[in-house]
PQR file with spaces between the fields and no chain letter, atoms N, CA, C, O and H, PARSE charges and radii, in Angstrom:
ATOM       1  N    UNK     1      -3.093   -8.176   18.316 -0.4000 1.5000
ATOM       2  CA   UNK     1      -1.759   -7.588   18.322 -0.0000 2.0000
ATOM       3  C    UNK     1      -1.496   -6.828   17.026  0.5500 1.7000
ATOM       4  O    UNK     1      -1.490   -5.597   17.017 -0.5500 1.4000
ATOM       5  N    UNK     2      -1.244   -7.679   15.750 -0.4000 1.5000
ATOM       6  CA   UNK     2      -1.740   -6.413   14.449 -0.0000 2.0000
ATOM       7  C    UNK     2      -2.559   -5.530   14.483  0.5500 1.7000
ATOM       8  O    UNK     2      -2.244   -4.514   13.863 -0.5500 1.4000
ATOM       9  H    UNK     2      -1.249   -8.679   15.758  0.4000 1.0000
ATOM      10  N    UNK     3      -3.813   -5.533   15.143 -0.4000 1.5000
ATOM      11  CA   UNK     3      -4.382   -4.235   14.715 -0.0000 2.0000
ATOM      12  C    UNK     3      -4.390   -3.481   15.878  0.5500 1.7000
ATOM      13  O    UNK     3      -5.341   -2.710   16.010 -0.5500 1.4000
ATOM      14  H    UNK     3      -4.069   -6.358   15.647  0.4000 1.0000
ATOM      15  N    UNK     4      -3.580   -3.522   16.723 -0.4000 1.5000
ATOM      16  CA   UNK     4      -3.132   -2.101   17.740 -0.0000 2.0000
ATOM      17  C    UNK     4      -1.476   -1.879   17.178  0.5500 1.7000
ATOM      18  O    UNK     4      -1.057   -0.768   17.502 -0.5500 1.4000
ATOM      19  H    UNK     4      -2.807   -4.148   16.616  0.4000 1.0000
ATOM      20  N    UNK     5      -0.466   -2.724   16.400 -0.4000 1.5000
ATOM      21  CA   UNK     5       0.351   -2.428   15.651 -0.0000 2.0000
ATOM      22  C    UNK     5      -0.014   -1.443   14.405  0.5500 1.7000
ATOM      23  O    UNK     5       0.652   -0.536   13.906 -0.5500 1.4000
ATOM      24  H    UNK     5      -0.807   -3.626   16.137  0.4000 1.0000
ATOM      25  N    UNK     6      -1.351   -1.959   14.067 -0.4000 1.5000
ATOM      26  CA   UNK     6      -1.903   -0.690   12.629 -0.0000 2.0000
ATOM      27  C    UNK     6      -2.155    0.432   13.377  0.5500 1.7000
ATOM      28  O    UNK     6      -1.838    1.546   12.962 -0.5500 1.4000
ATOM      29  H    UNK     6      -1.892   -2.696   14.472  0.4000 1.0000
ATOM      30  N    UNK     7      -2.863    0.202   14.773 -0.4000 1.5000
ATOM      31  CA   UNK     7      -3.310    1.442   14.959 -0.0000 2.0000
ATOM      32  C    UNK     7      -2.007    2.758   15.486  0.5500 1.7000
ATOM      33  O    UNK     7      -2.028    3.988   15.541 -0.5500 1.4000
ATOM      34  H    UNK     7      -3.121   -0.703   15.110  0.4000 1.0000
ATOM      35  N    UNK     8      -1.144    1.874   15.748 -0.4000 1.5000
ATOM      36  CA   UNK     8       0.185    2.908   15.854 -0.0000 2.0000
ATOM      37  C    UNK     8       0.968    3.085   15.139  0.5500 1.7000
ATOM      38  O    UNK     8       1.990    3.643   15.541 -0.5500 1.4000
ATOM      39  H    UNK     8      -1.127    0.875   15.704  0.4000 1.0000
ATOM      40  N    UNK     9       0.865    2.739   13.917 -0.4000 1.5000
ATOM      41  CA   UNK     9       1.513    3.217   12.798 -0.0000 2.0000
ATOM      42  C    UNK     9       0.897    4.115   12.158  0.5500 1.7000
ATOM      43  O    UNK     9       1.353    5.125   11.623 -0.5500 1.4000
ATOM      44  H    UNK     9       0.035    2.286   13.591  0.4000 1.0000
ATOM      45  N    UNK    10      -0.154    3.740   12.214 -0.4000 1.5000
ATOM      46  CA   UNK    10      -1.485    4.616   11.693 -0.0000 2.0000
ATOM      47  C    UNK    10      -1.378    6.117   12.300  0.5500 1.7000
ATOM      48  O    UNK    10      -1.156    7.034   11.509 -0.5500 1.4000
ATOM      49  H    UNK    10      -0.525    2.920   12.649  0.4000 1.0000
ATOM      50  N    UNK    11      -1.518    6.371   13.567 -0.4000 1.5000
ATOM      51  CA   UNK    11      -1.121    7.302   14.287 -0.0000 2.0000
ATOM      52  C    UNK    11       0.270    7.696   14.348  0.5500 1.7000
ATOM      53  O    UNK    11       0.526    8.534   15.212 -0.5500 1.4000
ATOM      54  H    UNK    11      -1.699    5.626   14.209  0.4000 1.0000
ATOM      55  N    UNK    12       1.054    7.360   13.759 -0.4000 1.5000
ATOM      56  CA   UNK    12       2.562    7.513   13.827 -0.0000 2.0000
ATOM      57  C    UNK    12       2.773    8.028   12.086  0.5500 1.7000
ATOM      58  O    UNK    12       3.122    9.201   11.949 -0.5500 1.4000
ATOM      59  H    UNK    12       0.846    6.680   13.057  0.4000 1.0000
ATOM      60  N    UNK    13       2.601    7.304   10.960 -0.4000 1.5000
ATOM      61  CA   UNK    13       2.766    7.678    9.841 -0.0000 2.0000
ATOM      62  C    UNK    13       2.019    7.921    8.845  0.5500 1.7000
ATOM      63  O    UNK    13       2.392    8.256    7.721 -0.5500 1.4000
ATOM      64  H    UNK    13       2.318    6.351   11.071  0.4000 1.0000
ATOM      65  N    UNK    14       0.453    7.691    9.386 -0.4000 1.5000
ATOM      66  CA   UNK    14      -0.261    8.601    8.477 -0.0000 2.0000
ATOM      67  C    UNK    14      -0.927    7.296    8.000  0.5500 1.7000
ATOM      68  O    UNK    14      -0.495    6.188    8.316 -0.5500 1.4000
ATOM      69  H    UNK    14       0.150    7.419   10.300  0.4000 1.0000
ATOM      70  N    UNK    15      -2.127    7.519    7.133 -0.4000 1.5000
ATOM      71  CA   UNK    15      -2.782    6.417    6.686 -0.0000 2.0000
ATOM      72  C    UNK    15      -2.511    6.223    5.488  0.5500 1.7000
ATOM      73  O    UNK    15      -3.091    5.353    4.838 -0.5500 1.4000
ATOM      74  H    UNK    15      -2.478    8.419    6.876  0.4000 1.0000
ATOM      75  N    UNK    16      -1.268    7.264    4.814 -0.4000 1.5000
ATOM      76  CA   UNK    16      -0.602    7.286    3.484 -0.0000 2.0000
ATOM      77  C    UNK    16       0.729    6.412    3.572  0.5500 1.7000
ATOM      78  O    UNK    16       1.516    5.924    2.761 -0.5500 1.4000
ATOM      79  H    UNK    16      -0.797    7.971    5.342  0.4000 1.0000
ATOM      80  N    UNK    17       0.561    6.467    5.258 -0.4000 1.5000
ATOM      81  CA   UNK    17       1.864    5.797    5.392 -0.0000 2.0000
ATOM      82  C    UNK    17       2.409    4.286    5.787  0.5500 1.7000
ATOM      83  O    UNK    17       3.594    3.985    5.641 -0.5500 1.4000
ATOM      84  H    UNK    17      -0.078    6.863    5.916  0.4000 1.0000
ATOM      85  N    UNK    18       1.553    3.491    6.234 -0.4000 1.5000
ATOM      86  CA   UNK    18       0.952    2.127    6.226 -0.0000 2.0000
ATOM      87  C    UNK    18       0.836    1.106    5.020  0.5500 1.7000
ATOM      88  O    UNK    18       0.226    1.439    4.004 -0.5500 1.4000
ATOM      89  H    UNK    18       0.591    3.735    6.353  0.4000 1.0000
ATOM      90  N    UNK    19       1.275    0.180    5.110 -0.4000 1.5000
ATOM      91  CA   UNK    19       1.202   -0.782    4.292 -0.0000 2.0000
ATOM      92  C    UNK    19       1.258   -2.196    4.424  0.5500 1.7000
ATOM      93  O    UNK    19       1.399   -2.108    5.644 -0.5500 1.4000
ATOM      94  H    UNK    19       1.771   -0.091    5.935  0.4000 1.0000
ATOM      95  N    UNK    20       1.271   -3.526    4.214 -0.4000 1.5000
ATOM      96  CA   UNK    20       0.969   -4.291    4.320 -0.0000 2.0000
ATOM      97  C    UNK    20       2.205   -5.032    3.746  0.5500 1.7000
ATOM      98  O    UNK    20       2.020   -5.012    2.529 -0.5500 1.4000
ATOM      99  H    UNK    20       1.156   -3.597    3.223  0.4000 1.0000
ATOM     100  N    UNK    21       3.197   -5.579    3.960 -0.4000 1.5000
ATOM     101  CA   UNK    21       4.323   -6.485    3.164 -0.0000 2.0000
ATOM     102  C    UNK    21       4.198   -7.231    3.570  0.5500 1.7000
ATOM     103  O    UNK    21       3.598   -7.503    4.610 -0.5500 1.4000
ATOM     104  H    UNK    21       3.348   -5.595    4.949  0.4000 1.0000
ATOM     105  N    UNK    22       5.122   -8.242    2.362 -0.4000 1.5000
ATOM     106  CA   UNK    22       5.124   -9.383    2.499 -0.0000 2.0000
ATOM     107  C    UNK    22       6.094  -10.572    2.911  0.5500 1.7000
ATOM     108  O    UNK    22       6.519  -11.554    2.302 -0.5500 1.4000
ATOM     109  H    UNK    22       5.610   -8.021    1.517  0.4000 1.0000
ATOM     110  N    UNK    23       6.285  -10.027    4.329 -0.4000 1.5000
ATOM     111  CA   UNK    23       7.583  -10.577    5.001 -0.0000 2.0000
ATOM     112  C    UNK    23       7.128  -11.989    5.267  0.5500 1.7000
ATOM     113  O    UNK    23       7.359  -12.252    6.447 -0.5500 1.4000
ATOM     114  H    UNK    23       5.939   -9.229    4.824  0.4000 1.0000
ATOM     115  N    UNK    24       6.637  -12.878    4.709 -0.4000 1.5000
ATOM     116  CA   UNK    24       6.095  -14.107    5.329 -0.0000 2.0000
ATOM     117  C    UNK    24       7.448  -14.859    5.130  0.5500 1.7000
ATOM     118  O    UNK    24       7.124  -15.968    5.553 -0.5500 1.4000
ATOM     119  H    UNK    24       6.449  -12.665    3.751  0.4000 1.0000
ATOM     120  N    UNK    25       8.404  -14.939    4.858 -0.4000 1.5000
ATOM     121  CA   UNK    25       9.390  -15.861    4.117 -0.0000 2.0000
ATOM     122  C    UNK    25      10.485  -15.557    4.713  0.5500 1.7000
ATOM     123  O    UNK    25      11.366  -14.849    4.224 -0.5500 1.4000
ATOM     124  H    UNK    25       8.667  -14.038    4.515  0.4000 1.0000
ATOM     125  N    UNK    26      10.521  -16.446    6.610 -0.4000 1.5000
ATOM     126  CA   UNK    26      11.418  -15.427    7.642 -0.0000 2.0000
ATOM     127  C    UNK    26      11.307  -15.283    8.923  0.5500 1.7000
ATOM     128  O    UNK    26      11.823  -15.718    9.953 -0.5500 1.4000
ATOM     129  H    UNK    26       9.806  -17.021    7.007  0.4000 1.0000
ATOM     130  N    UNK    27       9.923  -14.041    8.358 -0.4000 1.5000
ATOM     131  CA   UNK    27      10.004  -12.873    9.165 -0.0000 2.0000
ATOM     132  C    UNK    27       8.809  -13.919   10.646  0.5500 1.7000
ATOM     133  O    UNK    27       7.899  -14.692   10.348 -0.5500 1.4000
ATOM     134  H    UNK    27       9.504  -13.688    7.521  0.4000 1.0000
ATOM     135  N    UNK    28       9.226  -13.585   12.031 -0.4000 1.5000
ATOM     136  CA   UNK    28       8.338  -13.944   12.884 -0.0000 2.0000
ATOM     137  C    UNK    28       6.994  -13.242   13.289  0.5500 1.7000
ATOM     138  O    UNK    28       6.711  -12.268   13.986 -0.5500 1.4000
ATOM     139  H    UNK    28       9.965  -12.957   12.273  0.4000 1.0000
ATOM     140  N    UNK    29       6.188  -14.286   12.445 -0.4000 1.5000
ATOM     141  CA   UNK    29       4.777  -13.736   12.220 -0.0000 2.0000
ATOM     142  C    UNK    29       3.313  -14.767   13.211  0.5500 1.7000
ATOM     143  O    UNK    29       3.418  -15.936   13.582 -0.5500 1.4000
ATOM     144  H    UNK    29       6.417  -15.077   11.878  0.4000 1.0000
ATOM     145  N    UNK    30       2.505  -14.166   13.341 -0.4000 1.5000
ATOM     146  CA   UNK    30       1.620  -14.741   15.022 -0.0000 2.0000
ATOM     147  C    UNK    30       1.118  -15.647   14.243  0.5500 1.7000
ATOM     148  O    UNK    30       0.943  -15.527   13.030 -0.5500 1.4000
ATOM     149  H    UNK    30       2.420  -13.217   13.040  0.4000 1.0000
ATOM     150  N    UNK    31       0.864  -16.606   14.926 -0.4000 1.5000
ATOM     151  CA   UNK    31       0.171  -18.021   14.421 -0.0000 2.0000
ATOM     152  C    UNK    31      -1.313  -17.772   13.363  0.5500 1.7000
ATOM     153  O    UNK    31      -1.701  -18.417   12.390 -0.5500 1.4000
ATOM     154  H    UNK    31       1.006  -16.704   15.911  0.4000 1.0000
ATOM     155  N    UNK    32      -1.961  -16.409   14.131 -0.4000 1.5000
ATOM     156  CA   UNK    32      -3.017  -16.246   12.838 -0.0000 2.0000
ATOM     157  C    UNK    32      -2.399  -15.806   11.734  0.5500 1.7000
ATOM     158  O    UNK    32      -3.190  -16.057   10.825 -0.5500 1.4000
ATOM     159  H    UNK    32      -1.646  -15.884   14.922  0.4000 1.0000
ATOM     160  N    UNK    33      -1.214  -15.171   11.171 -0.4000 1.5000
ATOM     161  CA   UNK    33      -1.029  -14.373   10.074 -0.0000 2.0000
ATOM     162  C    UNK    33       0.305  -15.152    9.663  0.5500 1.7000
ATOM     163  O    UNK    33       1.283  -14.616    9.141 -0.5500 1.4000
ATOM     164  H    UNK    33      -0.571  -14.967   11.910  0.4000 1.0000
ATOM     165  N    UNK    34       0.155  -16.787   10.053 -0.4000 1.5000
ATOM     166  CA   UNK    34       1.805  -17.561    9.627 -0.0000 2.0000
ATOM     167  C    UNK    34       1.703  -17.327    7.629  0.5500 1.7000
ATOM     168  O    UNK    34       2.775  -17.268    7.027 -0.5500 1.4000
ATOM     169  H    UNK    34      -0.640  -17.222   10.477  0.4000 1.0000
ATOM     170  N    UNK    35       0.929  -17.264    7.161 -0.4000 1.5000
ATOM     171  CA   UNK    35       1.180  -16.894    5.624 -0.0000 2.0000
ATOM     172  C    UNK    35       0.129  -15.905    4.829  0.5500 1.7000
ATOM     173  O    UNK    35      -0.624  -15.102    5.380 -0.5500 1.4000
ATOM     174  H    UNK    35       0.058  -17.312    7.650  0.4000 1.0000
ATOM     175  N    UNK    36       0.239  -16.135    3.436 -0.4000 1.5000
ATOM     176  CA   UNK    36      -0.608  -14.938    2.662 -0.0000 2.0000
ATOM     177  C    UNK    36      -2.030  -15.700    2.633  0.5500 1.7000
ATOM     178  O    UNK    36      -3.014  -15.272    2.031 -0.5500 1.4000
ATOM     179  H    UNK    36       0.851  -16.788    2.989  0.4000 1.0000
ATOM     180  N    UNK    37      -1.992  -16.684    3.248 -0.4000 1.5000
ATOM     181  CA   UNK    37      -3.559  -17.224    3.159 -0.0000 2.0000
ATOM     182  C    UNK    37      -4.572  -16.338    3.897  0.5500 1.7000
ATOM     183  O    UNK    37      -5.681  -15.901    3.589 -0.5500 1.4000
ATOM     184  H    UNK    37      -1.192  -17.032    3.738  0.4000 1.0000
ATOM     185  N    UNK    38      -3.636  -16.211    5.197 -0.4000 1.5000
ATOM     186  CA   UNK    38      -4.592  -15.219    6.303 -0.0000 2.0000
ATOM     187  C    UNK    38      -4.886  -13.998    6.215  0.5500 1.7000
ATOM     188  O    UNK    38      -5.532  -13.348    7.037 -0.5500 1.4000
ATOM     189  H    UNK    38      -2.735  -16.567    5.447  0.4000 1.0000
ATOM     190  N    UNK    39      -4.311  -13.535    4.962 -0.4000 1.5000
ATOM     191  CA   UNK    39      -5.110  -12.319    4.599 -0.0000 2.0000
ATOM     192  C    UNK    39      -5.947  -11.530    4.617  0.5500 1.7000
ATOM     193  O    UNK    39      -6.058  -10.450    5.197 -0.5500 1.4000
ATOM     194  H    UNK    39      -3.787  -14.063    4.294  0.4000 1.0000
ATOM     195  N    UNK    40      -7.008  -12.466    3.493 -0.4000 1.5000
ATOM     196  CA   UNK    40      -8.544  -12.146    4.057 -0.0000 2.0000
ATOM     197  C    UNK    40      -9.228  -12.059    5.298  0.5500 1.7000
ATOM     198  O    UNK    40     -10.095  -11.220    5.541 -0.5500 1.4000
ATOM     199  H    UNK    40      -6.918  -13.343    3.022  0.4000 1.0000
ATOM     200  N    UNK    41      -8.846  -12.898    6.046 -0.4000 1.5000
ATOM     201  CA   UNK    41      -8.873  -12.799    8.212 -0.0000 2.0000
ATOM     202  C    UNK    41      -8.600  -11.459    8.704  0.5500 1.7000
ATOM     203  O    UNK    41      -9.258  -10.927    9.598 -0.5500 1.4000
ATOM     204  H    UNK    41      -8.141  -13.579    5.849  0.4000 1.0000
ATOM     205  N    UNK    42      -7.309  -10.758    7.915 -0.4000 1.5000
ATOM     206  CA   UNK    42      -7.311   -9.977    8.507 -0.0000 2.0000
ATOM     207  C    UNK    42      -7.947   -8.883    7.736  0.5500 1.7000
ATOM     208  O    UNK    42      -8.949   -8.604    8.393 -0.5500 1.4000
ATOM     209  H    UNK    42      -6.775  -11.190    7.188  0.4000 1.0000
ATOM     210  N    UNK    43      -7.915   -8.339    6.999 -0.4000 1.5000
ATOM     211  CA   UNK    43      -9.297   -7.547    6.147 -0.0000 2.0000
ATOM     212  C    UNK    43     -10.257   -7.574    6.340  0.5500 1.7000
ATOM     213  O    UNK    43     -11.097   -6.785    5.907 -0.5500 1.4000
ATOM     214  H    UNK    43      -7.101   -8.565    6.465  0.4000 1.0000
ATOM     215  N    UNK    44     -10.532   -8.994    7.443 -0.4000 1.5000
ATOM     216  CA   UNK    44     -12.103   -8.467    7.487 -0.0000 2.0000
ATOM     217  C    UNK    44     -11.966   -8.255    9.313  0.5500 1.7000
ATOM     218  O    UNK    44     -13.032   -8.193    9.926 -0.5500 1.4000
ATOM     219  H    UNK    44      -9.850   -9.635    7.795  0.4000 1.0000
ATOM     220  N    UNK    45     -11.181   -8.194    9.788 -0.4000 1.5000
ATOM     221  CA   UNK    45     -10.804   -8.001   11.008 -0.0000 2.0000
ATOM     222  C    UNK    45     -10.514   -6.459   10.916  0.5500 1.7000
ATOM     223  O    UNK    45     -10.996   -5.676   11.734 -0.5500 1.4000
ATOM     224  H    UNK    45     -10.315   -8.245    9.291  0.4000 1.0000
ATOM     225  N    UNK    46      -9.723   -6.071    9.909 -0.4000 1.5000
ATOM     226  CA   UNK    46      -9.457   -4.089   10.025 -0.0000 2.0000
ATOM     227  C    UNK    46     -10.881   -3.858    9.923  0.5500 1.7000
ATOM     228  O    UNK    46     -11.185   -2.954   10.701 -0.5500 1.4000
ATOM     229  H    UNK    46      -9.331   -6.707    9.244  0.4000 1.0000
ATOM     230  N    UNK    47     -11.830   -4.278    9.320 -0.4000 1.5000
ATOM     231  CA   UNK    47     -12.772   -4.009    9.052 -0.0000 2.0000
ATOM     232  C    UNK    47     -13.976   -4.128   10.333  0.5500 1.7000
ATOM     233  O    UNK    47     -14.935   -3.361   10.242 -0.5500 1.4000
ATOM     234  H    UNK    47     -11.583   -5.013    8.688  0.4000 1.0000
ATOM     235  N    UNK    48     -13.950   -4.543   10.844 -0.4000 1.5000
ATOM     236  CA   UNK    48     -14.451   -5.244   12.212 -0.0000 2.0000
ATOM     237  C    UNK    48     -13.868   -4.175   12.927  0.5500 1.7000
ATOM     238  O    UNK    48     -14.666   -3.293   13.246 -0.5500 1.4000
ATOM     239  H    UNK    48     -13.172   -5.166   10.918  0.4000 1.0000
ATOM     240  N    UNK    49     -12.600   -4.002   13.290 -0.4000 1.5000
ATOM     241  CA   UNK    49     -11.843   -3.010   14.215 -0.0000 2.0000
ATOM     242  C    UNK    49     -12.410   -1.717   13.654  0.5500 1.7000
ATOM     243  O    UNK    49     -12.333   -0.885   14.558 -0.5500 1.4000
ATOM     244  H    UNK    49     -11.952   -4.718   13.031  0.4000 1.0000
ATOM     245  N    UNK    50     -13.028   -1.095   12.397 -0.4000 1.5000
ATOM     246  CA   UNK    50     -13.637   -0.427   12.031 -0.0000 2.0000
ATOM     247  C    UNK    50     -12.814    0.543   11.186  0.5500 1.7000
ATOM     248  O    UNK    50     -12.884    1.756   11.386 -0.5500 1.4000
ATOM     249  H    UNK    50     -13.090   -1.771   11.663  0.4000 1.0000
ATOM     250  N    UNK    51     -12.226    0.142   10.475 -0.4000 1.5000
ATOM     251  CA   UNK    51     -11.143    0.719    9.635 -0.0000 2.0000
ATOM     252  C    UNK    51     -11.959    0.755    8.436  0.5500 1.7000
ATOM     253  O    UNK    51     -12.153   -0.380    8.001 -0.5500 1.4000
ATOM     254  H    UNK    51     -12.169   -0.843   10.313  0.4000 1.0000
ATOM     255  N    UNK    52     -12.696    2.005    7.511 -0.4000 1.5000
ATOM     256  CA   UNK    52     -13.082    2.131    6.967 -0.0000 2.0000
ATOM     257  C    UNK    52     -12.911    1.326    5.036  0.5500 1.7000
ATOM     258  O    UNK    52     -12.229    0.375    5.417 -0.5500 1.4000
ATOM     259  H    UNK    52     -12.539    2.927    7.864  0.4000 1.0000
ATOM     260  N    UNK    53     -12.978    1.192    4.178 -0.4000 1.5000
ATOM     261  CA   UNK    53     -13.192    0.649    2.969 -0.0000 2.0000
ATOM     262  C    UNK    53     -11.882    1.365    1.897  0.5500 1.7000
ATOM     263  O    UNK    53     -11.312    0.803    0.962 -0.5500 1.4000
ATOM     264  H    UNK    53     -13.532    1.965    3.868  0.4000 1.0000
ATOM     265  N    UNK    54     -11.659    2.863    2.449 -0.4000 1.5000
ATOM     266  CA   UNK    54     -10.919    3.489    1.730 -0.0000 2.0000
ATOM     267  C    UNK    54      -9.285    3.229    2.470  0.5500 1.7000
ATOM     268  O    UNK    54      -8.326    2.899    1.772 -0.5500 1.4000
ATOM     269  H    UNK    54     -12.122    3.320    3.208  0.4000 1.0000
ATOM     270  N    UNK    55      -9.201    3.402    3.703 -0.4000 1.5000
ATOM     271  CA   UNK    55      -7.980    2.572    4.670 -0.0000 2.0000
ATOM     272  C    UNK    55      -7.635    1.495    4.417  0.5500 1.7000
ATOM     273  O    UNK    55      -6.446    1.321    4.149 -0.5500 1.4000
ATOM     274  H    UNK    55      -9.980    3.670    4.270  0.4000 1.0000
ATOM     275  N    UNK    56      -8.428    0.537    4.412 -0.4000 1.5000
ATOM     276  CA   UNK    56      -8.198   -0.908    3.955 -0.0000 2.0000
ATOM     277  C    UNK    56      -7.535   -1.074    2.980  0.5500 1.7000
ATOM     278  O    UNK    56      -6.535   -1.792    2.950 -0.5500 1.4000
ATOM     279  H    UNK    56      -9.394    0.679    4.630  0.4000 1.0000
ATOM     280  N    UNK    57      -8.152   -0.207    1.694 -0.4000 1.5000
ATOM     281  CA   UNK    57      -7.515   -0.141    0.343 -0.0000 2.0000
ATOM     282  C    UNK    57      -5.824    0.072    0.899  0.5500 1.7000
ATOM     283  O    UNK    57      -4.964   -0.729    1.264 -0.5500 1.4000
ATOM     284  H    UNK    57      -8.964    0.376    1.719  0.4000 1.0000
ATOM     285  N    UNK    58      -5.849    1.119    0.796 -0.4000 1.5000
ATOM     286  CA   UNK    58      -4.065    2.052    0.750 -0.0000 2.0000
ATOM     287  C    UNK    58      -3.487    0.824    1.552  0.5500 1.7000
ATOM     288  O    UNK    58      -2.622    0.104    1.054 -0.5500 1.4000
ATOM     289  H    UNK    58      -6.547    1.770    0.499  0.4000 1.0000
ATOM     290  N    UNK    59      -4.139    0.558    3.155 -0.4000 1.5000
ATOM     291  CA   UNK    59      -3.438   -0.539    3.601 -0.0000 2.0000
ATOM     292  C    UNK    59      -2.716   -1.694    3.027  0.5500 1.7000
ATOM     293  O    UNK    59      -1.530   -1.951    3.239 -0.5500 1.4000
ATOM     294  H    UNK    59      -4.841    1.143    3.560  0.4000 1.0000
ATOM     295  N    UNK    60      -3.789   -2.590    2.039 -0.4000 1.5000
ATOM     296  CA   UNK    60      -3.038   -3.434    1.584 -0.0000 2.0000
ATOM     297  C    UNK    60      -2.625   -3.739    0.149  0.5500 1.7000
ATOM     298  O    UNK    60      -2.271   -4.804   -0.356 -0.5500 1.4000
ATOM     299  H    UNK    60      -4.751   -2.381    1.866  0.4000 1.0000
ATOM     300  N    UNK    61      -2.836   -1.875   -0.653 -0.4000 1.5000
ATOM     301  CA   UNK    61      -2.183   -2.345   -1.605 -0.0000 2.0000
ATOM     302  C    UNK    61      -1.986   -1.301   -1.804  0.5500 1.7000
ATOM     303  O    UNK    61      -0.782   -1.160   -2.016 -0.5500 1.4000
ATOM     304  H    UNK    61      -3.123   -1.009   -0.242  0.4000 1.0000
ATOM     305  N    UNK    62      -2.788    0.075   -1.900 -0.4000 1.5000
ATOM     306  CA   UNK    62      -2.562    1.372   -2.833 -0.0000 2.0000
ATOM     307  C    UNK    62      -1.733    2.113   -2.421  0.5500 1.7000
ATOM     308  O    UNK    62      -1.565    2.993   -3.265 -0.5500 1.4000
ATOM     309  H    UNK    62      -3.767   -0.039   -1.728  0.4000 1.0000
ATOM     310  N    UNK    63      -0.647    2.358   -0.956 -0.4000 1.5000
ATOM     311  CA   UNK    63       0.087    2.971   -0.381 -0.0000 2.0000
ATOM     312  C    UNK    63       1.248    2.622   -1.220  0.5500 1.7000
ATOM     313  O    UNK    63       2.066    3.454   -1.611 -0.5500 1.4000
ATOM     314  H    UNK    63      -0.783    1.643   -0.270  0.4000 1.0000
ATOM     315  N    UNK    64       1.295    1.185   -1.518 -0.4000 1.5000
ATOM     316  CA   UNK    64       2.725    0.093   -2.107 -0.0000 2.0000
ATOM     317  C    UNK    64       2.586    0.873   -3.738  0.5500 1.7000
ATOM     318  O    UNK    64       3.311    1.827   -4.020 -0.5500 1.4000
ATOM     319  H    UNK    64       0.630    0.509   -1.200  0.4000 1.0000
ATOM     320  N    UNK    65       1.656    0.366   -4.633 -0.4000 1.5000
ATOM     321  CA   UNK    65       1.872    1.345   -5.606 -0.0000 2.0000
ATOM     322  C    UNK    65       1.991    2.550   -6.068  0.5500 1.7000
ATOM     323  O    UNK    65       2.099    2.845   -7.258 -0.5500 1.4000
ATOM     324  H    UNK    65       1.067   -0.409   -4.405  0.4000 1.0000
ATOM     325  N    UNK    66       1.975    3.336   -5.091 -0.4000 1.5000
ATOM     326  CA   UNK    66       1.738    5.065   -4.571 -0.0000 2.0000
ATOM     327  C    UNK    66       3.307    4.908   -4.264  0.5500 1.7000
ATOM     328  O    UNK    66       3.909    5.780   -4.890 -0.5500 1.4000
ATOM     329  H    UNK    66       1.888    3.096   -4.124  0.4000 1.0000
ATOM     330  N    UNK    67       3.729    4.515   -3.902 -0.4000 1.5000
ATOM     331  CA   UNK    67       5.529    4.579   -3.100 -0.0000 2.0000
ATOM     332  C    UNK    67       6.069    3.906   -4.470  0.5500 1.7000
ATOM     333  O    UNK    67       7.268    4.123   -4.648 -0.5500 1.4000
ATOM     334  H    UNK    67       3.240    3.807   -3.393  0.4000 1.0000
ATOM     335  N    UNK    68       5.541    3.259   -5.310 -0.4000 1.5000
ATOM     336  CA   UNK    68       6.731    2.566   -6.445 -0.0000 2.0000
ATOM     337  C    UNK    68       6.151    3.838   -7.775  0.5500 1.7000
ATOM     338  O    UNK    68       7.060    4.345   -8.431 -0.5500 1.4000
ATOM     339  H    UNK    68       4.567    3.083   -5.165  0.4000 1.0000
ATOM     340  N    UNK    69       5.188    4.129   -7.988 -0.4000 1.5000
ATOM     341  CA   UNK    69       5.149    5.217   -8.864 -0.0000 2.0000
ATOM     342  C    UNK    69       5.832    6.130   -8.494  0.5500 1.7000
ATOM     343  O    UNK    69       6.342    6.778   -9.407 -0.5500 1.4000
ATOM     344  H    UNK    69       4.450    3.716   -7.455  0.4000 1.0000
ATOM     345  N    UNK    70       6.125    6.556   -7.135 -0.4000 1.5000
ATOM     346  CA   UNK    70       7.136    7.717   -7.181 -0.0000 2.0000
ATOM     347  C    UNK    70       8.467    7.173   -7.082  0.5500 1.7000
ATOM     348  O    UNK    70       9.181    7.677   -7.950 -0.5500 1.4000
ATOM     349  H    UNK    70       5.710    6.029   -6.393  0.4000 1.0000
ATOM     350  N    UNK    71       8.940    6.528   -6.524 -0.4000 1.5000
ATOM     351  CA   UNK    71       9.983    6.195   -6.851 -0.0000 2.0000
ATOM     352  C    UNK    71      11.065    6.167   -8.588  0.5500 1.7000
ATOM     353  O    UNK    71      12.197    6.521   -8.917 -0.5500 1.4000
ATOM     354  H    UNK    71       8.360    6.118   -5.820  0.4000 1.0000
ATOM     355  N    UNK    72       9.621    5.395   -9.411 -0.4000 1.5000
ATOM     356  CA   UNK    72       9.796    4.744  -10.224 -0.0000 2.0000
ATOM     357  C    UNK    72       9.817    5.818  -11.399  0.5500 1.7000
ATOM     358  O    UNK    72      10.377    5.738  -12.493 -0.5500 1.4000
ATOM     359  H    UNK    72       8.701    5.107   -9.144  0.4000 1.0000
ATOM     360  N    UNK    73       8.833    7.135  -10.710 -0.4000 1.5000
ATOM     361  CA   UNK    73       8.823    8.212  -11.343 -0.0000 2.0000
ATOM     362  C    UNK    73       7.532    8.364  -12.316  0.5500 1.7000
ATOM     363  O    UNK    73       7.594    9.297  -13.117 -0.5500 1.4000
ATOM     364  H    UNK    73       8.378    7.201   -9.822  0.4000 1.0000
ATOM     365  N    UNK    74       6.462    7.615  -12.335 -0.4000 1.5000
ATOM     366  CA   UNK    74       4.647    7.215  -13.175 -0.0000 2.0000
ATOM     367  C    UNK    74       4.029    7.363  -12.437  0.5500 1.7000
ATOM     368  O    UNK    74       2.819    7.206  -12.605 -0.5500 1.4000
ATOM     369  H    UNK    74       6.412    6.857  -11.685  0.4000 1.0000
């Protein structure tokens, strides 16, 4: 279910536009991804789904600091 959710965001906002938060504290999340433990599961699952090394990156972190440097204005 996440990674046909990536894959339509992906297709919807760009692979600049994707990111990974951290709504665990809440938010209704699938029994594999109930916290930040399952992380790695899923990284190596984009990876498996065949989401290349440089996607992965922006996915779960470089999109987030790319959006707070501009914001932030650095």
């Amino acid at each position: 279910t996440i990674l046909r959710h990536l894959d339509r965001l992906l297709a919807v906002l760009g692979e600049d536009g994707v990111g990974l938060g951290s709504d665990f504290d809440g938010a209704l999340m699938p029994e594999e991804l109930a916290d930040a433990a399952a992380l790695p599961a899923l990284i190596r699952a984009m990876e498996a789904h065949g989401y290349g090394d440089a996607l992965i990156r922006k996915i779960a972190g470089e999109n987030w600091i790319s959006l707070l440097a501009r914001v932030w204005g650095n």
